[in-house]
DRENPA-3360 file (N, C-alpha, C; in nm, 2 decimals, always signed):
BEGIN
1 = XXXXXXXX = +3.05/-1.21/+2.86/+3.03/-1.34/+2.80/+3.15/-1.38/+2.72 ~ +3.22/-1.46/+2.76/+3.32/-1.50/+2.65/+3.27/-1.63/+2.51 ~ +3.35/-1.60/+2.43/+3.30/-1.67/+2.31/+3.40/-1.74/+2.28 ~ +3.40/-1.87/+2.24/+3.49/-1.96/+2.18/+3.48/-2.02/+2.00 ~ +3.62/-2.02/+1.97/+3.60/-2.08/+1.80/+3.70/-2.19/+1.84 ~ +3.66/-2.34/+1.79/+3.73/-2.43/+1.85/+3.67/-2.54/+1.73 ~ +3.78/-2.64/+1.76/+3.75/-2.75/+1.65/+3.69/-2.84/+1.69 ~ +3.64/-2.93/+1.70/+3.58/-3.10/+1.78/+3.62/-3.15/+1.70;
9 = XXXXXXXX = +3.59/-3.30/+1.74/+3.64/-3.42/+1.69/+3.49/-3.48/+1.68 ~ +3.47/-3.60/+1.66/+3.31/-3.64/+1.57/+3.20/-3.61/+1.71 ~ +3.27/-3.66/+1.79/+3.22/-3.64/+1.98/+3.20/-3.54/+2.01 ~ +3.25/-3.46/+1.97/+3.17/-3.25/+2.03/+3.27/-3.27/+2.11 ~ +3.42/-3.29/+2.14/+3.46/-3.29/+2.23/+3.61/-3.19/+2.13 ~ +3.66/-3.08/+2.21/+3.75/-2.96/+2.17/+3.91/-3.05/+2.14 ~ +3.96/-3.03/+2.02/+4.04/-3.11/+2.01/+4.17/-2.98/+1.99 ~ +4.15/-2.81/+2.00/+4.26/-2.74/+2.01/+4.36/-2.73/+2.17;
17 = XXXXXXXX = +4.46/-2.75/+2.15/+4.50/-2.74/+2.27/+4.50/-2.58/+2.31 ~ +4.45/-2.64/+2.47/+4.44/-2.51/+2.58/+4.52/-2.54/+2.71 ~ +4.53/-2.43/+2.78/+4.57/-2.46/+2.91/+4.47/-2.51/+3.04 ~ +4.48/-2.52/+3.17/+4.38/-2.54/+3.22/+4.29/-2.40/+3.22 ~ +4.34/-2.34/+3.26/+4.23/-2.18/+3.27/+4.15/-2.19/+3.20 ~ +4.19/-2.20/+3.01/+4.11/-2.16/+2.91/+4.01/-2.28/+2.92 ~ +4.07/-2.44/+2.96/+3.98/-2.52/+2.93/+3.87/-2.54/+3.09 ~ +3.89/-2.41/+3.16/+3.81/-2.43/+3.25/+3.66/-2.35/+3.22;
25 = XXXXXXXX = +3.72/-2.21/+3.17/+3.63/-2.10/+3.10/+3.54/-2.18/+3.00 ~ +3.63/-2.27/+2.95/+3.54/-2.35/+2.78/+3.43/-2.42/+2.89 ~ +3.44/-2.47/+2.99/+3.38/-2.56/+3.02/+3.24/-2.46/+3.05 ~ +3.30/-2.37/+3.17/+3.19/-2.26/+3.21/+3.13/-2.24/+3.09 ~ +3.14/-2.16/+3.01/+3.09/-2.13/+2.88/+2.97/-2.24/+2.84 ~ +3.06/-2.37/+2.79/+2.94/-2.48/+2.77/+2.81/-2.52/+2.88 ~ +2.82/-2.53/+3.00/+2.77/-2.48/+3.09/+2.66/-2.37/+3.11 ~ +2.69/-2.22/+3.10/+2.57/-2.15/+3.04/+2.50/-2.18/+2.96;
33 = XXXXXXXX = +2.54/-2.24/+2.84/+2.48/-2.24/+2.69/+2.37/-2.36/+2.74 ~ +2.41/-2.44/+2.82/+2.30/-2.52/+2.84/+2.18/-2.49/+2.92 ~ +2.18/-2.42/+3.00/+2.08/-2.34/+3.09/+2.02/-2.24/+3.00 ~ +2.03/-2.22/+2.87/+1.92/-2.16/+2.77/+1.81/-2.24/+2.78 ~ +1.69/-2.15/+2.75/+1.56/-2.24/+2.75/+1.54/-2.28/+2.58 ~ +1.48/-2.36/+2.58/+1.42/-2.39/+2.44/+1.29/-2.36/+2.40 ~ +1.28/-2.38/+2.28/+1.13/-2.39/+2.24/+1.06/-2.58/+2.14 ~ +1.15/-2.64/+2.24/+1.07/-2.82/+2.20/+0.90/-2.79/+2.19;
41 = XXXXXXXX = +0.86/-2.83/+2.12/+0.74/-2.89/+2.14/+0.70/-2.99/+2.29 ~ +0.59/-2.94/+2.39/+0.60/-3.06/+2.49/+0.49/-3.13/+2.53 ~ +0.39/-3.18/+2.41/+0.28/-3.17/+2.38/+0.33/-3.33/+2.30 ~ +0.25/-3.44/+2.38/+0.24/-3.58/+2.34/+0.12/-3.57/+2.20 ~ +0.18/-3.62/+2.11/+0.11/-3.63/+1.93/+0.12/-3.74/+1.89 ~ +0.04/-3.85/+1.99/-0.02/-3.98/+1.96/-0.06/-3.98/+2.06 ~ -0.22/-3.98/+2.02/-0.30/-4.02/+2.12/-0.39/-4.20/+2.14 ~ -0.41/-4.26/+2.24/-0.45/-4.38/+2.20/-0.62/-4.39/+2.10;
49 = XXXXXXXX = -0.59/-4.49/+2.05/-0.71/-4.54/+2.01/-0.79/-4.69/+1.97 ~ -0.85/-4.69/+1.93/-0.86/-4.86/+1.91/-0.79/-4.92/+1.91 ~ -0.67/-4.91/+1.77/-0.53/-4.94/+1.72/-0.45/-4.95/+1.83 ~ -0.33/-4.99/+1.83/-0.19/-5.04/+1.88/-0.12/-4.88/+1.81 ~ -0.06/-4.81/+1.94/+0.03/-4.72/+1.87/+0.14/-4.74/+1.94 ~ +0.25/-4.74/+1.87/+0.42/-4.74/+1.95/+0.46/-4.57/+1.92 ~ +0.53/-4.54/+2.05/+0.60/-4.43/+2.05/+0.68/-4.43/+2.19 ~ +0.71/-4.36/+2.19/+0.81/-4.26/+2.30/+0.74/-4.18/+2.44;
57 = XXXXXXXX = +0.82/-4.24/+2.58/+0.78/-4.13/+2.69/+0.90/-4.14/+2.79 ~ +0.91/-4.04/+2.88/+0.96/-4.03/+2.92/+0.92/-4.05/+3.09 ~ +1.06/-4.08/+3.18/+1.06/-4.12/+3.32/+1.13/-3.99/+3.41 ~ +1.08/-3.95/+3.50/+1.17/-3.79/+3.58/+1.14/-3.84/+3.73 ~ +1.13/-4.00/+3.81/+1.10/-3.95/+3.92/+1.21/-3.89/+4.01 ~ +1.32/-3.85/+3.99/+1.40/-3.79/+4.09/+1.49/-3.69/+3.96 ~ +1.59/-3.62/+4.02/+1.69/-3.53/+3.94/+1.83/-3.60/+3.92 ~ +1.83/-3.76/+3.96/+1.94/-3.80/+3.93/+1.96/-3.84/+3.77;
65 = XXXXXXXX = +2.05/-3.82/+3.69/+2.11/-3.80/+3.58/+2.04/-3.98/+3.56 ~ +2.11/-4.09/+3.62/+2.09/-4.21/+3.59/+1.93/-4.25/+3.60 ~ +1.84/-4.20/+3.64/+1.68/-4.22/+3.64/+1.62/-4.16/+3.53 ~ +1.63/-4.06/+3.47/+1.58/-3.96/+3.37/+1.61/-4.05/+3.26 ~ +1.51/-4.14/+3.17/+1.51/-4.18/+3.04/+1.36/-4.20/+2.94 ~ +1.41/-4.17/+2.85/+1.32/-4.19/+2.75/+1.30/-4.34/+2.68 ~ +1.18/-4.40/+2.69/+1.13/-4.52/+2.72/+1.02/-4.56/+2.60 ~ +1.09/-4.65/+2.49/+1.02/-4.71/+2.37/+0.91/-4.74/+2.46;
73 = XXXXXXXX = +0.75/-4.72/+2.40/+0.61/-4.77/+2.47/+0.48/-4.78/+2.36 ~ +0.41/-4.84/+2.40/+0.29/-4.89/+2.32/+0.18/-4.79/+2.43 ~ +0.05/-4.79/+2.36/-0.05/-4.80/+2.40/-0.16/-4.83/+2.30 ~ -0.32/-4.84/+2.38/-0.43/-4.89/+2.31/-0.52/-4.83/+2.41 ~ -0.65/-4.84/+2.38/-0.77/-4.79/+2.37/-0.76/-4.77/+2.54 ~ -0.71/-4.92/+2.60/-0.75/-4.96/+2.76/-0.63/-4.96/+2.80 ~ -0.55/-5.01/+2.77/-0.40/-5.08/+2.78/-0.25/-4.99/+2.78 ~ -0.15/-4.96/+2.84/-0.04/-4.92/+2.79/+0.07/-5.03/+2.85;
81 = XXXXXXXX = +0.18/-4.99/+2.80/+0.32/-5.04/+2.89/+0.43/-4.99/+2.79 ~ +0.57/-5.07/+2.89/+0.70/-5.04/+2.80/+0.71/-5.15/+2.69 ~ +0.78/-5.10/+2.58/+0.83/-5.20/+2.48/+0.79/-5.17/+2.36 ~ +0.82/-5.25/+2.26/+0.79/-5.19/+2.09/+0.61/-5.26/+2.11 ~ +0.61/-5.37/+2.18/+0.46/-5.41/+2.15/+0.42/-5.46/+2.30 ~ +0.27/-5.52/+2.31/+0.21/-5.56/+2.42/+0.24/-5.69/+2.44 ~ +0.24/-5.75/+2.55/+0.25/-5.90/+2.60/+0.18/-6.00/+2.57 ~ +0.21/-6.10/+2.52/+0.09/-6.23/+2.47/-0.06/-6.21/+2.55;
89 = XXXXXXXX = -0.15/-6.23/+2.50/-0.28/-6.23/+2.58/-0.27/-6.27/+2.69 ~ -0.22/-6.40/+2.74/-0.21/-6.50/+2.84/-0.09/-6.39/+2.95 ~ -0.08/-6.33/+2.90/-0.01/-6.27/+3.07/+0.02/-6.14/+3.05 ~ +0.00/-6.11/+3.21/+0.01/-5.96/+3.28/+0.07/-5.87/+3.33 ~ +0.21/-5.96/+3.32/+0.36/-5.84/+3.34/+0.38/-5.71/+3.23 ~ +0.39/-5.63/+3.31/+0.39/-5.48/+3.28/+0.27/-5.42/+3.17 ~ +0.16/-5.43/+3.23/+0.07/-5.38/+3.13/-0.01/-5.30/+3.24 ~ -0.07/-5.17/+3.22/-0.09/-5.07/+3.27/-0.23/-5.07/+3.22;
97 = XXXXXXXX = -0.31/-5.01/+3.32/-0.47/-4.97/+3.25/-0.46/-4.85/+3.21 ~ -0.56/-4.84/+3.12/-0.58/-4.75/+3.07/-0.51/-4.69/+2.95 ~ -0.50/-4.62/+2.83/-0.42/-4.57/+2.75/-0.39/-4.46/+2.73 ~ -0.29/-4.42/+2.70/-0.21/-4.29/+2.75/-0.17/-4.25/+2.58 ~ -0.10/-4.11/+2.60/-0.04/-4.07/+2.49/+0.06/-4.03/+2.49 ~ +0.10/-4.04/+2.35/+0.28/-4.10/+2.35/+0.35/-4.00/+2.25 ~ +0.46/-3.95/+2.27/+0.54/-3.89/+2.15/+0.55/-3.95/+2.05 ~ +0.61/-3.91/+1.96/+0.56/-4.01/+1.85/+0.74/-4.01/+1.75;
105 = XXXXXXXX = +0.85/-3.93/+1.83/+0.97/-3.98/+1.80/+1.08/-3.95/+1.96 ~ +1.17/-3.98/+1.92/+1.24/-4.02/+2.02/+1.30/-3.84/+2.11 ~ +1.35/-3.80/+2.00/+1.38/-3.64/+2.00/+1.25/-3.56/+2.06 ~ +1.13/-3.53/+2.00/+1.03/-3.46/+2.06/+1.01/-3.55/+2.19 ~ +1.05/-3.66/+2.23/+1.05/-3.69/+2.36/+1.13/-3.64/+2.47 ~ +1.29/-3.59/+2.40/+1.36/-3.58/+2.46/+1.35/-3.41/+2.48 ~ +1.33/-3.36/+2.38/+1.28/-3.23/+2.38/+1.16/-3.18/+2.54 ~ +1.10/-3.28/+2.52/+0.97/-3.24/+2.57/+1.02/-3.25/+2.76;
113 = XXXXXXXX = +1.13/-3.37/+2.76/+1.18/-3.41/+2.92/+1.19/-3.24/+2.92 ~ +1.36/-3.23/+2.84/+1.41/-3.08/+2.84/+1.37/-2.98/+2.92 ~ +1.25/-2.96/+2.81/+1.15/-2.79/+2.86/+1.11/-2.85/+3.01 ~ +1.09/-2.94/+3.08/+0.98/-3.00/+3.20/+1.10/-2.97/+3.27 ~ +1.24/-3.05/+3.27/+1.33/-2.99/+3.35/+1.43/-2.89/+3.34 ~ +1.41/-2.81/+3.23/+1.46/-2.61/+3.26/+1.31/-2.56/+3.33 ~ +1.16/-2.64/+3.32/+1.08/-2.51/+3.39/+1.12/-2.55/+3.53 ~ +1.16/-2.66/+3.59/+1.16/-2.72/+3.70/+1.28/-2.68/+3.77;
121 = XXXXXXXX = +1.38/-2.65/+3.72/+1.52/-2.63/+3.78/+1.49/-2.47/+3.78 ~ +1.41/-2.41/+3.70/+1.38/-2.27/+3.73/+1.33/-2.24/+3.83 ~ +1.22/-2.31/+3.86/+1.12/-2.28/+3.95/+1.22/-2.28/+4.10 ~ +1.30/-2.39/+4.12/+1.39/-2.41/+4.24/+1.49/-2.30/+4.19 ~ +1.57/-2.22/+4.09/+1.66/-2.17/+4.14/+1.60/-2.04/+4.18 ~ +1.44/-2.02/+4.14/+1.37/-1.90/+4.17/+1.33/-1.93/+4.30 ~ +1.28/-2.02/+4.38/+1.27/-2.06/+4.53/+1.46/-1.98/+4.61 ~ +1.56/-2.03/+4.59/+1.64/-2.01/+4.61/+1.66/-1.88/+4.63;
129 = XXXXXXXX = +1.66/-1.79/+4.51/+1.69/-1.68/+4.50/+1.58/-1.54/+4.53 ~ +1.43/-1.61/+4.59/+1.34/-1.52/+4.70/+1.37/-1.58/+4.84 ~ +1.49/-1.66/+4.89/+1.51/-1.71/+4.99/+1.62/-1.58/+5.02 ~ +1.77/-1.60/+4.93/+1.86/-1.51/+4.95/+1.84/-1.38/+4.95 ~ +1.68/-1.34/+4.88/+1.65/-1.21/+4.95/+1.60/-1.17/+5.02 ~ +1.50/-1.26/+5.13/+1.46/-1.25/+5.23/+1.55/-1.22/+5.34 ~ +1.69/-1.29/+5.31/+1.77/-1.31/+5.42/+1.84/-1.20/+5.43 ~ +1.85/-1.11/+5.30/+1.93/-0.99/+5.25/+1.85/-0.88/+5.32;
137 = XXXXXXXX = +1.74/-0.91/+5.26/+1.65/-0.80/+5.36/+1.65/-0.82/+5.51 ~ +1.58/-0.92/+5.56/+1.60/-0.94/+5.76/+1.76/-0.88/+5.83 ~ +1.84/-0.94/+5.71/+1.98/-0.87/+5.75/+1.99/-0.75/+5.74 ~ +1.97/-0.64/+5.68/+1.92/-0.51/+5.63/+1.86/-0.45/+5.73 ~ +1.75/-0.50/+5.77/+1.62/-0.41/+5.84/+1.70/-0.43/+6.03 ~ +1.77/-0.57/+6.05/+1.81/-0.59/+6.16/+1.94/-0.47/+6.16 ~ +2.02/-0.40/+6.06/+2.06/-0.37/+6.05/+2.11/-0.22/+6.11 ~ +1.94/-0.16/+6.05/+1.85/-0.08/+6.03/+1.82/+0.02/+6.16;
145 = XX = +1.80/-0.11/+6.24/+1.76/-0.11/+6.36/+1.88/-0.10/+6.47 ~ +1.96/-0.16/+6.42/+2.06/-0.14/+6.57/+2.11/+0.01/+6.59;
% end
């Protein structure tokens, strides 16, 4: 495991000069460190009720970078949608039945995506990696045999 002491600039971005090599290693490096798991909280702490509550949820339908966001939302007793509040009585664009439960800041939202996609990217790189040993083994036992 290599370790790095380096300076940033306000951006988290390495302001010592390197070569390519070293700033390729930095990069690997940064790279692992993000494939740690955390311990977020992933547990929605507003639940609806009579009241109007605003908070935070999150969107995952695909693994593309540009679809994954966390989404200011309301909910109520029957009612949810996006936005700091609900739509004038008189109309029905984006209001959802029923009432859901919401994060209640933006971070334990973001936290909560997090944990949902390290257990998800686990689960596939663990599909993956009882694939490559199946194949390790049938290659082995065919091996075995000739």
């Amino acid at each position: 495991m290599l370790a790095f002491l380096y300076f940033t600039d306000d951006g988290g971005e390495p302001v010592m000069a390197m070569n390519k090599k070293e700033k390729e290693a930095f990069e690997e490096a940064r790279s692992y460190r993000a494939l740690r798991f955390t311990d977020h909280p992933t547990s929605k702490d507003l639940a609806p009720g009579s009241e109007l509550i605003t908070g935070y949820d999150y969107r995952k339908p695909s693994f593309t970078e540009s679809m994954i966001s966390i989404k200011t939302a309301w909910s109520t007793r029957s009612k949810h949608g996006e936005g700091k509040a609900p739509p004038p009585a008189n109309t029905f664009g984006g209001v959802s039945r029923d009432g859901i439960s919401l994060y209640s800041s933006r971070k334990r939202a973001l936290g909560a995506l997090r944990r949902e996609l390290e257990r998800e990217f686990a689960r596939i790189l663990m599909k993956l990696m009882m694939r490559s040993q199946q194949k390790k083994q049938k290659k082995d036992k065919s091996n075995d045999n000739a």
